[in-house]
N, C-alpha and C positions, 0 to 999 in steps of 0.2 A: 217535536214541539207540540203543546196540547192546541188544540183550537177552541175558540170560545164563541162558536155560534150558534147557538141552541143556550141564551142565559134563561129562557122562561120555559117553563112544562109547555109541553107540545104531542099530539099524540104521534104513532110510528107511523100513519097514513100522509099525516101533515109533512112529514120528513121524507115522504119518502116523493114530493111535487118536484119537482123541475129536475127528476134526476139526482140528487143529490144523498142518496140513499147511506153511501159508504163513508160522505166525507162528515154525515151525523153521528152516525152509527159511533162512529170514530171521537166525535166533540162530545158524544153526550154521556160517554162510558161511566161508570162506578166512581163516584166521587169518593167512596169509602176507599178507594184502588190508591188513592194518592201517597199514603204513608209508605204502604208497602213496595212501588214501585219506583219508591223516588230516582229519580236519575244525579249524578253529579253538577251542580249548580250550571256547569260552563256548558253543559247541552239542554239546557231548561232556559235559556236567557233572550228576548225577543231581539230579531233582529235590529241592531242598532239602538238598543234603550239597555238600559242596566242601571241597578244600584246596588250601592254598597253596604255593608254593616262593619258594626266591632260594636265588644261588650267594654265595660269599665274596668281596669284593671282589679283584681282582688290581693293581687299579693306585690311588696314593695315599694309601699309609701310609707310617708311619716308623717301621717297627719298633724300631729300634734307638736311636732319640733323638737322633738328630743333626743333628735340624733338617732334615733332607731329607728329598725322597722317595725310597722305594725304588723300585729298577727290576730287573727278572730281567735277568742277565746272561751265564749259562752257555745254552747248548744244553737244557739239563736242565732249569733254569726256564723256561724259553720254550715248551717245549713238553712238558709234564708226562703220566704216565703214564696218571692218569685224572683225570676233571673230579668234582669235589665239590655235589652240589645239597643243600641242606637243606629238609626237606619238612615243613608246621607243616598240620598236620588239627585243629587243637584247636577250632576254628572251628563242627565237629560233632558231631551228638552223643557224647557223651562215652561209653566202653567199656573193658572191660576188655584187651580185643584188637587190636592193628592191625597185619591181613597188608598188605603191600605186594607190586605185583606192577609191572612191567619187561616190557614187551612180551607179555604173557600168562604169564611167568613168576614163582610166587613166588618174593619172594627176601627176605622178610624179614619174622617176626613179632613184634610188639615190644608192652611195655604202653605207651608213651610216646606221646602224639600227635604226639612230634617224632622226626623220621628223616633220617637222611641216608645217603645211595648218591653211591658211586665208581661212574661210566661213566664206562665205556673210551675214548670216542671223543666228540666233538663230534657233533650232531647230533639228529634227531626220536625222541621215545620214546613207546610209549606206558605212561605210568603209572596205578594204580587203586590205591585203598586200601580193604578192607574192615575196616569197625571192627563189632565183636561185642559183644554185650551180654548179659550172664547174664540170662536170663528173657524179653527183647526182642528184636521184630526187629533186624535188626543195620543197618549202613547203608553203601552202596556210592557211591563217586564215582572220577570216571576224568578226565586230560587229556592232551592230547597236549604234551609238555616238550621246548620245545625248547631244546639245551644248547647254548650257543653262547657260547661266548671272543672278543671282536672282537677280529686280531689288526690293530694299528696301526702303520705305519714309519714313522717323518719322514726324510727325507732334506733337506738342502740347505746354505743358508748362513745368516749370524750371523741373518737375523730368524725362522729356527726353530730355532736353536738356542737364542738368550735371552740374546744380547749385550744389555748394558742393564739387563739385570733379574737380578741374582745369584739363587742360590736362597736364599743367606746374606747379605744385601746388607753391607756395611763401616758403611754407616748405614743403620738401618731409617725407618720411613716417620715415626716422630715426631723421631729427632734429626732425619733430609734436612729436614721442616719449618721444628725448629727454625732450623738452618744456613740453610736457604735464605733464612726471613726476617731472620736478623741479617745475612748478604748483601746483601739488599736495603735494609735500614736503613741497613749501613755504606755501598752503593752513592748514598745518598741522602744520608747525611752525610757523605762525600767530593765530592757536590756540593754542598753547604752551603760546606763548608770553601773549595771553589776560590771559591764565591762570596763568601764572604768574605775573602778570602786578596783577592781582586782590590779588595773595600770597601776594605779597609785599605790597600792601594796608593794606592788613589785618594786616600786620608784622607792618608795620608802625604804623599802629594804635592800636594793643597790648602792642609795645614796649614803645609808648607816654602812655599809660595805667601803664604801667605796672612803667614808669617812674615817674610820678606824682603821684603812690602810693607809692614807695621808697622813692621820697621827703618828702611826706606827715609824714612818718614811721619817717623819720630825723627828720623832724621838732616835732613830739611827742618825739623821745629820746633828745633830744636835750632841750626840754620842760622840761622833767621829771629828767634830768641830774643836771637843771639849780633848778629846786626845790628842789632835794636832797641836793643842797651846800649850799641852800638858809637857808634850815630846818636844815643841820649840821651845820652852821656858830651862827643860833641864838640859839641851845640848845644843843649843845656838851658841855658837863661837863667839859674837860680836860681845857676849858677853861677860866672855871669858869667865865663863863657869867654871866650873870644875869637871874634869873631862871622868871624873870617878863618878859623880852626882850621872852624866849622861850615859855612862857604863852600866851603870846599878838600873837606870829606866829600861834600858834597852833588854838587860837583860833576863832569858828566857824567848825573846822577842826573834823571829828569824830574818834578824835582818846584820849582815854582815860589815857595813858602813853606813855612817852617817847618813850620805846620798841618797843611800837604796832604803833606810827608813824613811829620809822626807817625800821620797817618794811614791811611797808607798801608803803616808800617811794623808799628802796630798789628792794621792787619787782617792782615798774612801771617800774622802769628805766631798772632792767632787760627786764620784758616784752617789753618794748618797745625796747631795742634793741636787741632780738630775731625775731620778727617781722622786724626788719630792715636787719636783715641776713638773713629771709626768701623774706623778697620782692629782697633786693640786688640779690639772684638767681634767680627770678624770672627775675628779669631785665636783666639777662647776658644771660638765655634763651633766652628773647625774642631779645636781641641784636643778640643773634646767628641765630635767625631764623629769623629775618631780613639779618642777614650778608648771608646766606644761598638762601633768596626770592630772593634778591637785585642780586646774583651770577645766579642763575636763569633765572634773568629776562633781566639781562646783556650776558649771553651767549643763552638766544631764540632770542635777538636782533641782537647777531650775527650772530646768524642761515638763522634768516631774511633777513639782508644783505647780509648774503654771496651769500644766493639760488638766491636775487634780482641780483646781479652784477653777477652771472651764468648767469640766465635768459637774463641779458643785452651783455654776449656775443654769448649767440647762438643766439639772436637776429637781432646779425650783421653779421649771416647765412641766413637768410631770404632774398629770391627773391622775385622776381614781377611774379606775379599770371601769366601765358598766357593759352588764350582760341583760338577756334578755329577762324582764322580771316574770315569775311563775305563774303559772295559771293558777286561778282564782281556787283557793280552798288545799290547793296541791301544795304537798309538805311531802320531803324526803329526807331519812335518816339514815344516819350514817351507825356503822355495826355499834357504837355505844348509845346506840340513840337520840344522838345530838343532829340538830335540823340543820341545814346547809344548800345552797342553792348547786344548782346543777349545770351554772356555767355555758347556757345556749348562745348562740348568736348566729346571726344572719350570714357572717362571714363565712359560717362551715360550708362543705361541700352539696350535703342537700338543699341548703338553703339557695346555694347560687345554682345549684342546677333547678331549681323550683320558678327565681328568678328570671332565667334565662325561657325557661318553659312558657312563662307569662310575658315576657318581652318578645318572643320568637311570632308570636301570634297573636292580632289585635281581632282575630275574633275568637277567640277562646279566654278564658281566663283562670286562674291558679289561685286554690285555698289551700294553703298550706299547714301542717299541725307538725309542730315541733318539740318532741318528747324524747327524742335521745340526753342522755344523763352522763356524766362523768362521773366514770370509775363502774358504769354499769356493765352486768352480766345477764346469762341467761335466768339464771336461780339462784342469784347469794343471798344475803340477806337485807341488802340494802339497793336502792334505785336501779334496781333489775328491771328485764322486760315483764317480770310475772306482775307487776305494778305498772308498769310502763305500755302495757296491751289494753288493759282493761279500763284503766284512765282513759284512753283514746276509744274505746266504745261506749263509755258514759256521755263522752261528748260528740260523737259522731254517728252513732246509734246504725239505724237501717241504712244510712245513704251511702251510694256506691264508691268506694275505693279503686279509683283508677291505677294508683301505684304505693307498694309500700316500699321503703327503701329502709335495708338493714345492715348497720354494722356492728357485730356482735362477733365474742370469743375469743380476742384479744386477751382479756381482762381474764375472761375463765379459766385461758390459759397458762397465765401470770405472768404475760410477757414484760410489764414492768419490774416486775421481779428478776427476773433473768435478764433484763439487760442491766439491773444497777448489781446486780450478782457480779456480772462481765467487768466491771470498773472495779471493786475489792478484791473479786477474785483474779488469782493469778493462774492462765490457762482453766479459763472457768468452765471447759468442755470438759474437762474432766473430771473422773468421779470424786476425787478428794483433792481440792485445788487450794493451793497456799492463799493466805489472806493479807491483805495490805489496806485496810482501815483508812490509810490519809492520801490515797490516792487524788481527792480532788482540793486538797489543800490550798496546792497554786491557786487551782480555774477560784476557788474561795476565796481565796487572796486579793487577786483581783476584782473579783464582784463587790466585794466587803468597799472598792472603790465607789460603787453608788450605791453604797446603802443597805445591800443587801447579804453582806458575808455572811449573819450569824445563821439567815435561812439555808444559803448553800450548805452551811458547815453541816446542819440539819439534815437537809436531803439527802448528803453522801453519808450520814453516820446511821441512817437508816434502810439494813442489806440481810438480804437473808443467807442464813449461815448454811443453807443446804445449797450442794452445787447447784450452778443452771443448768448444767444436762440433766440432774437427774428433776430439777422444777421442769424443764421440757416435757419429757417424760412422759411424766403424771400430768400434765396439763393439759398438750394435746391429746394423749390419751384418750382422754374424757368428754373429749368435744362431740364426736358424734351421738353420743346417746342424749347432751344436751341438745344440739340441735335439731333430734328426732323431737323432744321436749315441744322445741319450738314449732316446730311444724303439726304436730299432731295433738299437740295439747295448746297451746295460746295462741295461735293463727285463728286456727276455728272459731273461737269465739268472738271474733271481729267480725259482724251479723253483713258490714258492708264489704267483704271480700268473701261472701261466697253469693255461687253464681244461683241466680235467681229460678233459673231453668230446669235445678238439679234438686230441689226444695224437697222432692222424696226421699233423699239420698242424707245418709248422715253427714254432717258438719264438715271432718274428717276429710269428706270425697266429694264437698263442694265450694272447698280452698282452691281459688284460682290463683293456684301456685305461679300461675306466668309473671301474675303481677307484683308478685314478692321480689325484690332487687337487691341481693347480697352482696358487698361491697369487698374486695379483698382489699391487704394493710400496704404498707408504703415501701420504700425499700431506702433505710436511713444511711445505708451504710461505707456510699462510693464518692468518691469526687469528682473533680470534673473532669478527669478524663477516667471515671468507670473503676478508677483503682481502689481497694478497700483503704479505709481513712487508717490511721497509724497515729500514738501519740507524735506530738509536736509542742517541742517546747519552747520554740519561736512563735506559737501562733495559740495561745491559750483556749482563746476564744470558739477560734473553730475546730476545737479538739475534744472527743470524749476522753475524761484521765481516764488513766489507766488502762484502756482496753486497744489492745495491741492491734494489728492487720490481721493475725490468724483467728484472733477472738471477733473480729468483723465478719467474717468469710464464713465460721461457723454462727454467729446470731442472723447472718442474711441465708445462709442455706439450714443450717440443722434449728434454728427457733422460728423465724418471721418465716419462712420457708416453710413448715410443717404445719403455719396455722394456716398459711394462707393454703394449701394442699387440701386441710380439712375443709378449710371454706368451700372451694371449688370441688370436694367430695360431697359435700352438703348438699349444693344446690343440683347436683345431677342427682342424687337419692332422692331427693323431696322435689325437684319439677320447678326448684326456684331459676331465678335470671341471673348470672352471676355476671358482675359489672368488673371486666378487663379493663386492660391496659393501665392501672393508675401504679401497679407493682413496676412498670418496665419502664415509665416515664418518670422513676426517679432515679436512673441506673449514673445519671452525671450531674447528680442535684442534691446528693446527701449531708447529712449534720458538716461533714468536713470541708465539702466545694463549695466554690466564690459564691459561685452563682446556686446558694443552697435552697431547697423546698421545705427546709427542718427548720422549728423555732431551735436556735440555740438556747442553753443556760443564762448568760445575761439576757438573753432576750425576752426570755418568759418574764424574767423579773420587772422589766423597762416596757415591756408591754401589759402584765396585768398583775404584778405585784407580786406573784409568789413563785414556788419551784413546778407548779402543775402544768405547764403547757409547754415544758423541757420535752425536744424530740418529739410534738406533732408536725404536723402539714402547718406553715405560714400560707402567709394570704395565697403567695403565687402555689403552694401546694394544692392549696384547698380549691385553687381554679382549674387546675388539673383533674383535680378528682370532681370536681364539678361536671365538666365536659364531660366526664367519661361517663358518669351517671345520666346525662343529658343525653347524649348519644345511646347507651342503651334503651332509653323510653323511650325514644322517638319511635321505632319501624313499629311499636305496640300500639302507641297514641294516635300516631298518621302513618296509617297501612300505606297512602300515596303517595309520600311525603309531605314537608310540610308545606306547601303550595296546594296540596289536595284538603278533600274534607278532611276532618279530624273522626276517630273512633266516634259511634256515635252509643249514646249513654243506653243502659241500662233501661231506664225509666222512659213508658211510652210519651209521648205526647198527646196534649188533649186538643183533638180535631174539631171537636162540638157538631151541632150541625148545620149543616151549607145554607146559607141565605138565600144562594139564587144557583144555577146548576147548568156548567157547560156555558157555549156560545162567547160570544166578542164582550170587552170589557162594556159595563156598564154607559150610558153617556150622561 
């Protein structure tokens, strides 16, 4: 702990009276020595006195009420003229006075125990407060404050930018509920109704069965009734017929007497109509269980209805998606040249790991720049990083980049391509793989229930006609020389990630590759208990058509597998940070499990209106990969953790010079 007794010039003879030679020596050391020897606040702090600091948040509010977050967007917000700390001493004893002093300098004396100072610059300071008391000692405490802005870039494609996750979603999280379960009701009582739609077929056509054997049964007693009267008219005796008349009927007939015809005649006509009282109940059966299908199939109809005209009023809950609007003068075209927003929002992964970075620590705080693009690559021709880097040095220019965070090569690699390849193509791992076009018919079928069939129909009819093994192929193929691209050719020219010490050294070889954060992709393709998802035609919604369990097992190992390989080849070639675990924590979260991390297909629709945020990360994804990215920066931002100082910036501090030098605080 310094001492402060020796605050006036004094010569070495005067210091050296009463003995006191070492404990000068000691107070009245090199004020210039302060910066460089600063120690950790918690061994700088006077016994039993302390204060506190924190800066103002920069990232995660919504000033203006718009339901979003704010982001600095100019030059001028990004990198402001001085930094703000607020400094709370109320903690100790209480005074009439508090000088405040800035690197040995006073610069402020106030009654308030709260103070706040504008510096200049980012960086180490050292602060003290002396608080004064009429009649009492007064009381001294000092730390070393470090001011430090972490500044943060995302770059890349839709899964950092926050395709999936609006900032404003169309449905929020309780109507998507509601919708998604009157979906799944009406998915359920649309299989009701086909099941009974089929009873009643069957009813129908047992009771026409069962009807034309009853008639049939009539028309035999009716036969055999008509032959009885015919046989009693020509040889009843009482009639005294003529016994020739009854001779002439019988004959041909095998019957040897009278008797044994009437007898014979009497049991058909029995028998025949006991057979007519058995089919009659048969027929009242089957009329009941038609009358029963037919009830059935007329109340799953209603069911039907009823869930649809539900469905049709929380539908008329449904807003308009909003994202983040673009920075000022920023225009992005798409390969016909038609402009088109790039779908940001706060909800993506770097944005909440940015958030949590500025919430984790109330004395630091977070400027965040959000330039990830949907449907971006390294080099195509539209809202690439070769646009997406150098926009972010226009307005970020010299000041230091504590972190960049990248997600990039997905898109290079045409993983959308190969997974909707996966859904027409049959056995789409192979080199010439049969095609079935109406594979998502159904999941369209049902969407078309809120509104949105004619898009789905869209989405699934547009597939490309080359296999996905051999679009794999060729795609990751190609990645490493793009991302040599990236590191060797647009990193560089980001003037705030290279390191200032190295300034003799080409561009190239003063990328402080640590701080670059390569993100690997997700893993869509298990459920919740880890098994690969499989069509299901019980459960539409949580089902990719047409892509079987072996076409899962090969998109999670031989495609999403081979980019995320090259990812994590990347970053050990070029020196980047590669951001684990967000591939393993969706091993029982995928497009098909309850409990899923994937926007499904209606859900893209009911959350931002189109087919584009099918099979990203949802909210609870994107908090996952939040964490993980958060958790990588940390051990680089706070060496001690985050209860220690924070990394201390780039940019010196300005000490000016000392007002008064050494010895006990002022009185």
């Amino acid at each position: 702990m310094r001492s402060f007794a020796c605050r006036v010039p004094i010569s070495g003879r005067r210091c050296l009276v009463g003995g006191l030679m070492l404990f000068v020596v000691a107070a009245c050391r090199d004020v210039a020595s302060v910066e460089s020897t600063a120690e950790p606040s918690s061994s700088r702090v006077s016994p039993g006195a302390s204060f506190d600091w924190s800066v103002p948040p920069r990232f995660g509010m919504d000033r203006n009420g718009d339901g979003m977050v704010d982001y600095p967007r100019t030059p001028e917000d990004l990198s402001p003229a001085s930094w703000t700390v607020n400094f709370d001493a109320c903690a100790m004893p209480p005074g009439t006075r508090y000088t405040w002093h800035v690197n040995e300098r006073r610069v402020a004396s106030v009654a308030s125990c709260e103070w706040a100072y504008q510096f200049p610059t980012e960086g180490r300071y050292d602060v003290a407060v002396h608080v004064v008391r009429a009649g009492e000692p007064g009381s001294w405490a000092e730390h070393v404050v470090t001011v430090q802005d972490w500044l943060v870039v995302s770059f890349g494609d839709s899964y950092a930018s926050g395709e999936g996750v609006p900032e404003v979603p169309a449905a929020n999280d309780e109507l998507l509920a509601a919708i998604d379960a009157t979906l799944g009701s009406l998915e359920e009582a649309r299989s009701r109704l086909d099941a009974t739609l089929v009873n009643l077929e069957l009813a129908i056509a047992s009771l026409a069965e069962a009807f034309e054997r009853k008639e049939l049964a009539d028309s035999i007693l009716a036969t055999q009734q008509r032959r009885l009267e015919e046989f009693l008219a020509a040889c009843k005796i009482e009639t005294f017929r003529d016994l020739v008349e009854c001779a002439d009927f019988l004959a041909g007939l095998p019957y040897d007497t009278y008797q044994t015809a009437s007898d014979n005649f009497n049991l058909a006509v029995a028998e025949a109509r006991e057979r007519v009282e058995s089919l009659t109940q048969a027929y009242q059966a089957a009329q009941a269980a038609f009358n029963e299908a037919q009830a059935a199939f007329l109340a799953a109809q209603d069911a039907v209805a009823n869930l649809q005209a539900t469905i049709a009023v929380l539908q008329a809950g449904l807003g308009v998606a909003e994202w983040q609007a673009p920075f000022p003068t920023e225009v992005w075209l798409d390969s016909q040249g038609r402009a088109y927003d790039c779908h940001r929002s706060a909800n993506a992964a770097p944005a909440r790991a940015a958030l949590a970075l500025e919430q984790g620590d109330p004395r630091t705080s977070v400027t965040f720049v959000h330039l990830a693009c949907t449907g971006a690559r390294i080099d195509a021709d539209r809202n690439n990083l070769r646009q997406q880097i150098p926009w972010a040095e226009g307005l970020i220019g010299p000041r230091e980049i504590d972190a960049v965070l990248v997600s990039i090569g997905g898109n290079d690699a045409g993983f959308a391509s190969i997974a909707t390849a996966c859904v027409v193509q049959q056995a789409c791992y192979d080199a010439v793989p049969a095609f079935n076009p109406a594979e998502g018919s159904g999941l369209c079928f049902l969407i078309g229930v809120i509104g949105f069939g004619q898009q789905c129909t869209d989405f699934f009819a547009v597939f490309p006609e080359e296999s996905a093994s051999r679009l794999v192929e060729a795609g990751v193929g190609a990645l490493p020389p793009k991302y040599q691209e990236l590191a060797q050719v647009l990193l560089p020219t980001l003037s705030g990630l290279l390191a200032p010490e190295l300034a003799a050294l080409d561009p190239v070889d003063r990328v402080r590759s640590g701080r670059v954060y390569i993100t690997e992709y997700v893993d869509m393709t298990k459920d919740d208990d880890g098994a690969y998802c499989r069509p299901d035609g019980a459960n539409l919604l949580g089902t990719v058509p047409g892509v079987t369990a072996d076409e899962m097992a090969w998109l999670d190992i031989g495609a999403a597998g081979s980019i995320n390989r090259a990812v994590a080849d990347a970053a050990a070639a070029h020196g980047w940070s590669a951001v684990g675990g967000i591939y393993a924590g969706y091993a029982p979260h995928g497009y098909c499990a309850d409990d899923h991390w994937v926007v499904r297909a209606h859900e893209t629709f009911l959350r931002q209106g189109d087919a584009q945020g099918m099979a990203h990360p949802n909210m609870a994804g994107h908090g996952h990969n939040g964490q993980a990215v958060l958790a990588a920066l940390m051990p680089d931002l706070y060496p001690e953790g985050l209860g220690g100082a924070p990394r201390a910036p780039d940019q010196p501090s300005s000490p000016g010079a000392p007002l008064v030098s050494g010895g006990a605080p002022p009185q």
